[in-house]
C-alpha positions as CSV (number, residue, x, y, z in Angstrom):
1,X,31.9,-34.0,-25.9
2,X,30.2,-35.8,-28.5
3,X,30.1,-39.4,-29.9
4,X,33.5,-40.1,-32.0
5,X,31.5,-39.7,-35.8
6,X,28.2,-38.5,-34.6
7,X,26.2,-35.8,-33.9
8,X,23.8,-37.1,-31.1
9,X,24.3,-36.0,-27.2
10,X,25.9,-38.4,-24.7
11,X,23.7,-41.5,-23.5
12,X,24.0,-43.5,-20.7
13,X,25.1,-46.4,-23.1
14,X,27.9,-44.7,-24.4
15,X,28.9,-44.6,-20.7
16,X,28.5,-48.0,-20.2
17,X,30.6,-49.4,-22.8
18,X,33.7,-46.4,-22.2
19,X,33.2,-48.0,-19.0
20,X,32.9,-51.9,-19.8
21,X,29.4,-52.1,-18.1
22,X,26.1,-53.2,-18.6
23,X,23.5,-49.8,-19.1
24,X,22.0,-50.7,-16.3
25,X,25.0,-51.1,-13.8
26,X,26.6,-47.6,-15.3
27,X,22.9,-46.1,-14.6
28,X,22.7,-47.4,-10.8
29,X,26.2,-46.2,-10.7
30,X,25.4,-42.5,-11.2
31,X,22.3,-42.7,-9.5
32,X,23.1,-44.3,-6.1
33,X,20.7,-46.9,-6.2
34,X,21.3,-50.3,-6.0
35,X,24.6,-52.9,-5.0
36,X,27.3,-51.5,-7.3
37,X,31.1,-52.5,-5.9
38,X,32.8,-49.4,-5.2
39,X,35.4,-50.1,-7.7
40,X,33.3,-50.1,-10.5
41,X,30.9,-47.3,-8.9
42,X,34.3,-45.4,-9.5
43,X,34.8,-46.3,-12.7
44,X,31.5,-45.1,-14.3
45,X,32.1,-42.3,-12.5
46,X,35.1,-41.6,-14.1
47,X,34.1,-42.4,-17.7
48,X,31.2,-40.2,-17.3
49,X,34.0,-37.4,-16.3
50,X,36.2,-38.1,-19.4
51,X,33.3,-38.2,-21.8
52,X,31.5,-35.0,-20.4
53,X,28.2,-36.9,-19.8
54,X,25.9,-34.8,-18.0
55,X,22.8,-37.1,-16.6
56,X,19.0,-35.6,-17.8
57,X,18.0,-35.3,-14.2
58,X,14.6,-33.7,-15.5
59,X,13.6,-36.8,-17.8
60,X,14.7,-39.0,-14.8
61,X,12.6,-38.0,-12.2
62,X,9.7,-37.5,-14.6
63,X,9.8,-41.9,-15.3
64,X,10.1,-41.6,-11.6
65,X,6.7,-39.8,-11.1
66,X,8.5,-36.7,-9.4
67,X,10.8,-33.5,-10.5
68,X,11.8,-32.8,-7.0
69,X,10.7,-29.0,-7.9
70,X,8.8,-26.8,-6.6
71,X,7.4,-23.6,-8.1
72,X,6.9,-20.3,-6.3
73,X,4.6,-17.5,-7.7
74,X,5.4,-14.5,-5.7
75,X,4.2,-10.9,-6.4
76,X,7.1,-8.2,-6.1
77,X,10.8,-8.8,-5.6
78,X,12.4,-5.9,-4.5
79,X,9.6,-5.7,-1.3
80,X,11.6,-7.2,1.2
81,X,9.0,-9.4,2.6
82,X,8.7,-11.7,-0.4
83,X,12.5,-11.3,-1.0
84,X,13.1,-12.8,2.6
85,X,10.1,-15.1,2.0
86,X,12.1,-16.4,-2.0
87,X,15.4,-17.1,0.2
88,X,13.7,-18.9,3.1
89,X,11.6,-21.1,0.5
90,X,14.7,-21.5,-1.8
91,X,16.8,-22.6,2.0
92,X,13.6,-24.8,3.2
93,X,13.1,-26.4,0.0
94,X,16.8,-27.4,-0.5
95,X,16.8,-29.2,3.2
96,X,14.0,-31.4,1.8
97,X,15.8,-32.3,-0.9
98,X,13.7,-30.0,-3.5
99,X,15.1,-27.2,-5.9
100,X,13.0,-24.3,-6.5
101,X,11.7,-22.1,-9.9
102,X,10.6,-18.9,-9.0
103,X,8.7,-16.5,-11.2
104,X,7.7,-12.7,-10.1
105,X,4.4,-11.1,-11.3
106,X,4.2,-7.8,-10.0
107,X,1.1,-8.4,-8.7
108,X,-0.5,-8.5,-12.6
109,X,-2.9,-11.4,-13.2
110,X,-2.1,-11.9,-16.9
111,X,1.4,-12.4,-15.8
112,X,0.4,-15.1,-13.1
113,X,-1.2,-17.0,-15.4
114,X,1.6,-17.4,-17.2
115,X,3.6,-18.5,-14.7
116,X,1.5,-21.1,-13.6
117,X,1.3,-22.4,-16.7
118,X,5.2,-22.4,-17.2
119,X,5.1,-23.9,-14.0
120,X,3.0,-27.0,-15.3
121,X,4.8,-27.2,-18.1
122,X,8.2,-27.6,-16.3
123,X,6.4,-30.0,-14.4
124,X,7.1,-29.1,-10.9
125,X,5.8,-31.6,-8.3
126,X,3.8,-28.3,-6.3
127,X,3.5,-24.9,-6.2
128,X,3.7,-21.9,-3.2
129,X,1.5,-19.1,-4.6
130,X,1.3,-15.4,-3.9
131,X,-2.3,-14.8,-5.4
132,X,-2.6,-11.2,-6.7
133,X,-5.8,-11.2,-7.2
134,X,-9.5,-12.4,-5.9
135,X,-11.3,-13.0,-8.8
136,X,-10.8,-14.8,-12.5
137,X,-9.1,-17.5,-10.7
138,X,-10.0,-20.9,-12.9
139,X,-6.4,-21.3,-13.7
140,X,-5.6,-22.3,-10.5
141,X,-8.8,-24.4,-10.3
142,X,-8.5,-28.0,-9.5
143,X,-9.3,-28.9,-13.0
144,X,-6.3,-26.2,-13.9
145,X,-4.1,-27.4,-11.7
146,X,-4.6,-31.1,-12.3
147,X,-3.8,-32.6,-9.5
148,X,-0.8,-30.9,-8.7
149,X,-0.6,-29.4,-4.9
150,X,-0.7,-25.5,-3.9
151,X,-0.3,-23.6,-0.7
152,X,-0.8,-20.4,-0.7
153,X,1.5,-17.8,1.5
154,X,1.0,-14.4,2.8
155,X,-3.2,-14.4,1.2
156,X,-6.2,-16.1,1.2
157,X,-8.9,-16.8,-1.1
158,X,-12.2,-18.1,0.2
159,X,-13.7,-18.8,-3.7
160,X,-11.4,-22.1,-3.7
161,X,-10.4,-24.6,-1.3
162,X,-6.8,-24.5,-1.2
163,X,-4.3,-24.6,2.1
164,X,-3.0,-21.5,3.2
165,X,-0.4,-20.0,5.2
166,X,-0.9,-16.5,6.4
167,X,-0.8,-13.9,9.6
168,X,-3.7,-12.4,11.2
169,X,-3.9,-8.9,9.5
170,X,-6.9,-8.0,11.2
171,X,-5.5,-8.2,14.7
172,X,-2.3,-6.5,14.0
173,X,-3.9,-3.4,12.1
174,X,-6.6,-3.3,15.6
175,X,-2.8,-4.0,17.3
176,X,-2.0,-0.5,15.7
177,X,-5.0,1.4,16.4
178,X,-4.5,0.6,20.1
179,X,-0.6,1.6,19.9
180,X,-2.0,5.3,18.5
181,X,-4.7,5.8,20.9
182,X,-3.0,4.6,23.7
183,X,-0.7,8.0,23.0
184,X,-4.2,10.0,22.6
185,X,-4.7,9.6,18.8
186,X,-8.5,10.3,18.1
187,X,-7.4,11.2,14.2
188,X,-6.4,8.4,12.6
189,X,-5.3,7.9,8.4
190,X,-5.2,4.8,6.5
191,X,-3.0,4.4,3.2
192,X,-3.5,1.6,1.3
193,X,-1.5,0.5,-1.8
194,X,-3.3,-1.9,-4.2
195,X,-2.8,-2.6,-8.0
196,X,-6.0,-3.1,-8.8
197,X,-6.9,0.9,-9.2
198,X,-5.1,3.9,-11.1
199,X,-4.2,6.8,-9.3
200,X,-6.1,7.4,-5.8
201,X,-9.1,7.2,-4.7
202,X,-10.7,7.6,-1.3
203,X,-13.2,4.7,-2.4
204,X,-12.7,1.5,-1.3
205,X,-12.2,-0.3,-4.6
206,X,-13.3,-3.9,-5.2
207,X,-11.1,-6.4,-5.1
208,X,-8.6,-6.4,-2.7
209,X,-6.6,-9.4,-1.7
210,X,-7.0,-10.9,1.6
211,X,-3.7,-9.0,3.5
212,X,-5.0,-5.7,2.6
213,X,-9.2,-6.2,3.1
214,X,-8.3,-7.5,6.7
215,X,-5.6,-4.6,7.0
216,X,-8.2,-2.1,5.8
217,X,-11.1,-4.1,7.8
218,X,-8.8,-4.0,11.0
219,X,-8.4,-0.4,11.0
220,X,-12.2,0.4,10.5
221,X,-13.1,-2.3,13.1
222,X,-10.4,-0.2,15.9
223,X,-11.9,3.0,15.2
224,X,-15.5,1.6,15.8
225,X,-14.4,0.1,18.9
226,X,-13.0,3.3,20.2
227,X,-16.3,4.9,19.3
228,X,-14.4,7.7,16.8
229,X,-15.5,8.5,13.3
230,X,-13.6,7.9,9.8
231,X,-14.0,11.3,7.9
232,X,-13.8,10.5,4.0
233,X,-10.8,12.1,3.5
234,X,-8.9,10.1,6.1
235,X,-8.4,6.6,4.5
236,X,-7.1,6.9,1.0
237,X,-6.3,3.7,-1.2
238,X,-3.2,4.3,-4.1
239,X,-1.7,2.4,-6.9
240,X,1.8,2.3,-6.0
241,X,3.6,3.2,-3.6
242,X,5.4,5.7,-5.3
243,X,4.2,8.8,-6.2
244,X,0.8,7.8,-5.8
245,X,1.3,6.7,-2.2
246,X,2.7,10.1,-1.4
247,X,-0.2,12.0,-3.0
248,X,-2.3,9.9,-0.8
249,X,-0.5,11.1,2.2
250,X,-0.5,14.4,1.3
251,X,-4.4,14.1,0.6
252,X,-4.9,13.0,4.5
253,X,-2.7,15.6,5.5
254,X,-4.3,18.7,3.3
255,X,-7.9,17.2,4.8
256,X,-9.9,20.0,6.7
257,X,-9.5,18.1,10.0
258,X,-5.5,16.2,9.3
259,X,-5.2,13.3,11.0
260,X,-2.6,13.1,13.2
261,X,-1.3,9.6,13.1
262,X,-1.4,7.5,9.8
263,X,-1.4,3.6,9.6
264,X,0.8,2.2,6.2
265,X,-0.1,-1.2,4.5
266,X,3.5,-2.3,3.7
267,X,7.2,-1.0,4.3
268,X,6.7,0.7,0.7
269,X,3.6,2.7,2.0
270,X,5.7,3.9,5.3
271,X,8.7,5.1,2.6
272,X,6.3,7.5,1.5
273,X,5.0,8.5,4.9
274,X,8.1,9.6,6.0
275,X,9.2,11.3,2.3
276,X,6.0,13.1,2.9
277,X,6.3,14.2,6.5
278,X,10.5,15.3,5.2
279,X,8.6,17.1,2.4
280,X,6.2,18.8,4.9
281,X,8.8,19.6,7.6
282,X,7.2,17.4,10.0
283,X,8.9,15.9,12.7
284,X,8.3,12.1,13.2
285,X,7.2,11.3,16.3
286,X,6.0,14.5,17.6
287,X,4.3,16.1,14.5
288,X,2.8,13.2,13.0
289,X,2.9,9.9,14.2
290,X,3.4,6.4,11.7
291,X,3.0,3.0,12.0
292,X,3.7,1.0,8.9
293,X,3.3,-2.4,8.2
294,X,6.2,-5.2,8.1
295,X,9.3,-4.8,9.8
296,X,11.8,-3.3,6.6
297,X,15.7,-3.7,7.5
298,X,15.6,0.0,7.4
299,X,12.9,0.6,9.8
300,X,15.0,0.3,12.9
301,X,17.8,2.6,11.6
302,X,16.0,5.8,10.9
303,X,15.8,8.6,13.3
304,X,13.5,8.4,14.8
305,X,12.9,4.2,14.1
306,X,10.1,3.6,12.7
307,X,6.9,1.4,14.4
308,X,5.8,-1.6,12.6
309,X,3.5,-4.3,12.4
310,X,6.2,-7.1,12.1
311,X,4.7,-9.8,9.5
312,X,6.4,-13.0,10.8
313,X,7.1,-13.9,6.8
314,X,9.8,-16.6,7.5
315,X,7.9,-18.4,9.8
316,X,5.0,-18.4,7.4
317,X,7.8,-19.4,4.3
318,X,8.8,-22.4,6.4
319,X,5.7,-23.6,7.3
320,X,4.5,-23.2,3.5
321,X,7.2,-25.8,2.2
322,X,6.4,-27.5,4.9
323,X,3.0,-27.6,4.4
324,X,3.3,-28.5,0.3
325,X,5.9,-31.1,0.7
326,X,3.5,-32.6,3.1
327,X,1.0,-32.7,0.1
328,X,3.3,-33.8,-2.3
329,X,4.2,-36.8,-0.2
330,X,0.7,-37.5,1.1
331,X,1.9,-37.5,4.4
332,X,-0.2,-35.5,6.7
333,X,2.2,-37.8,10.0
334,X,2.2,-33.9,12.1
335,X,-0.9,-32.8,12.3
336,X,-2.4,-29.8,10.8
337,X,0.7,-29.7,8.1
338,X,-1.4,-30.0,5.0
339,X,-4.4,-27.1,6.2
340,X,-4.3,-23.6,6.7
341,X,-2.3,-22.0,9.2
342,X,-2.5,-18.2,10.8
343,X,0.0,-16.3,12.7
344,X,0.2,-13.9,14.8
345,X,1.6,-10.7,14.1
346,X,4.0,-8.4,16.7
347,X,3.9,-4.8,17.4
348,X,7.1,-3.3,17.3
349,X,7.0,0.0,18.7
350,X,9.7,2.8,18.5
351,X,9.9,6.3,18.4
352,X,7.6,7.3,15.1
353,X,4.6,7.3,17.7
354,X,4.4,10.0,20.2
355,X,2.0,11.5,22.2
356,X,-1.1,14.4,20.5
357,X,1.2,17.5,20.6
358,X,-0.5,19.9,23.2
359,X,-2.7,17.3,25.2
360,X,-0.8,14.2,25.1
361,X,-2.6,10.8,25.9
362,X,-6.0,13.3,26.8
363,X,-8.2,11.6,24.0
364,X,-9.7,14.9,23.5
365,X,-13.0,15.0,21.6
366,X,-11.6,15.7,18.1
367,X,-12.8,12.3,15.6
368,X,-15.0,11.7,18.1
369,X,-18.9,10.2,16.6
């Protein structure tokens, strides 16, 4: 509803006088603040109904030095990880009395960029980030950012000094090398999806964000350990996990000495393990073995279920809101809330890991150096 004879929005004022009350008694009246007798708490209340006044919340908080928002920056909804991760920071934030904008970038830098920015502009009092990338990064900057908090969640970056919140990705992939060897696994695969290639490509590329070096650097460091060797053909990087994830598979299994077990990055990557092994006729468990990382609600429920790295993501999600809001508010009261913060990562292990068909838990010589 508009004034009677004019075009302009509501105002508090016109609230007041419906109301018969100073400006700023009908403005402590909508805002809880202040001594105002109930009866004429009610009152405003009720003029504010008739008239259809609807407070400007946003230009409120800003002449109170705070939005009470949050932004998050995550990489791809639809990986149910970071879509657990949204609803646990949307949940977390709202307990603390903050509402969240969330913006998805599919793991494109051009398009976090322009979130950030959005996020500035909107003026939101901190921001959880999801870096997809390593390098090019003077938009988040402290210049950039000017003065406004970040915590980063599920990655790393050592080029800038900013809290994080992640898991250990080295241990869990070394966690998975010893899960495969311990059922006599000397030939071991790697698929890695990353955006920053085209296609596949047995080459390590540049570039990789900190979940999938230490992934990557996990694996390499449990093979060494075990004294084996990593044939070329056995670790293949892709640039979705699609299509190109299952050429990749198919590329460790065509090798001239196949693998028998293959480690996944994400639950995306072990989708196209077990298309491929369906495609292949290969039983799960007995003809190839598969560990993927995070623990997918569909993991459990195929046949046979699948073993996972389990990326404790809410735990990391809460202690991320936990960790900017602690920034926001100066308050650093529990200690270690406003640094970085690892996790440890579980092995869940089902039945996609059985033993080396025809010499189960021997070893053998076979990847040996």
């Amino acid at each position: 509803m508009k004034q009677s004879g004019n075009d302009a929005p509501l105002t508090i004022r016109d609230v007041a006088l419906h109301a018969g009350v100073s400006r700023a008694t009908a403005s402590r009246a909508l805002s809880d603040y202040g001594i105002v007798h109930a009866e004429t708490r009610d009152r405003v209340r009720a003029s504010a109904e008739v008239l259809g006044y609807v407070p400007n919340v946003l230009a409120r908080s800003m002449r109170a030095g705070t939005t009470q928002t949050i932004g998050l920056i995550i990489t791809e909804v639809g990986l149910s990880v970071f879509d657990l991760a949204m609803r646990v920071v949307i949940d977390a934030a709202h307990r603390k009395g903050y509402q969240v904008l969330v913006a998805n970038t599919n793991e494109d830098l051009t398009a976090e960029r322009n979130s950030m920015r959005v996020m500035l502009e909107k003026q939101v009092d901190g921001v959880i980030l999801v870096p997809s990338a390593v390098d090019d990064l003077r938009f988040i900057s402290p210049a950039a950012l000017k003065g406004k908090p970040m915590t980063l969640l599920d990655r790393t970056l050592e080029s800038l000094d900013i809290p994080s919140i992640s898991a250990d990705n080295r241990k869990g992939a070394r966690d998975a090398l010893d899960h495969f060897l311990e059922h006599g696994h000397t030939r071991i695969g790697l698929v890695v999806v990353t955006a920053n290639i085209h296609g596949e490509t047995s080459v390590r590329p540049d570039g990789l964000v900190s979940t999938l070096h230490d992934r990557t650097e996990g694996y390499l460091e449990g093979m060494a350990a075990a004294g084996l060797r990593v044939h070329d053909d056995w670790v293949w990087f892709a640039s979705d996990a699609g299509e190109s994830a299952r050429q990749a598979v198919r590329n460790i299994l065509d090798s001239a000495d196949p693998p028998t077990a293959i480690l996944g990055s994400n639950a995306n990557v072990s989708l196209a393990m077990l298309s491929v092994a369906k495609e292949r006729g290969l039983r799960v468990g007995r003809d190839i073995s598969l560990i993927g990382f995070d623990d997918a609600p569909w993991a459990p429920v195929v046949t046979p279920g699948l073993s996972v790295v389990d990326l404790p993501i809410e735990a990391m999600a809460e202690a991320a809101v936990e960790n900017l809001v602690a920034q926001i508010t100066a308050s650093d009261t529990t200690t270690g809330t406003t640094g970085s913060i690892v996790l440890p990562m579980r092995l869940i292990a089902r039945g996609s890991v059985g033993p080396v068909q025809g010499s189960p838990f021997s070893g053998g010589s076979d990847g040996q150096a």
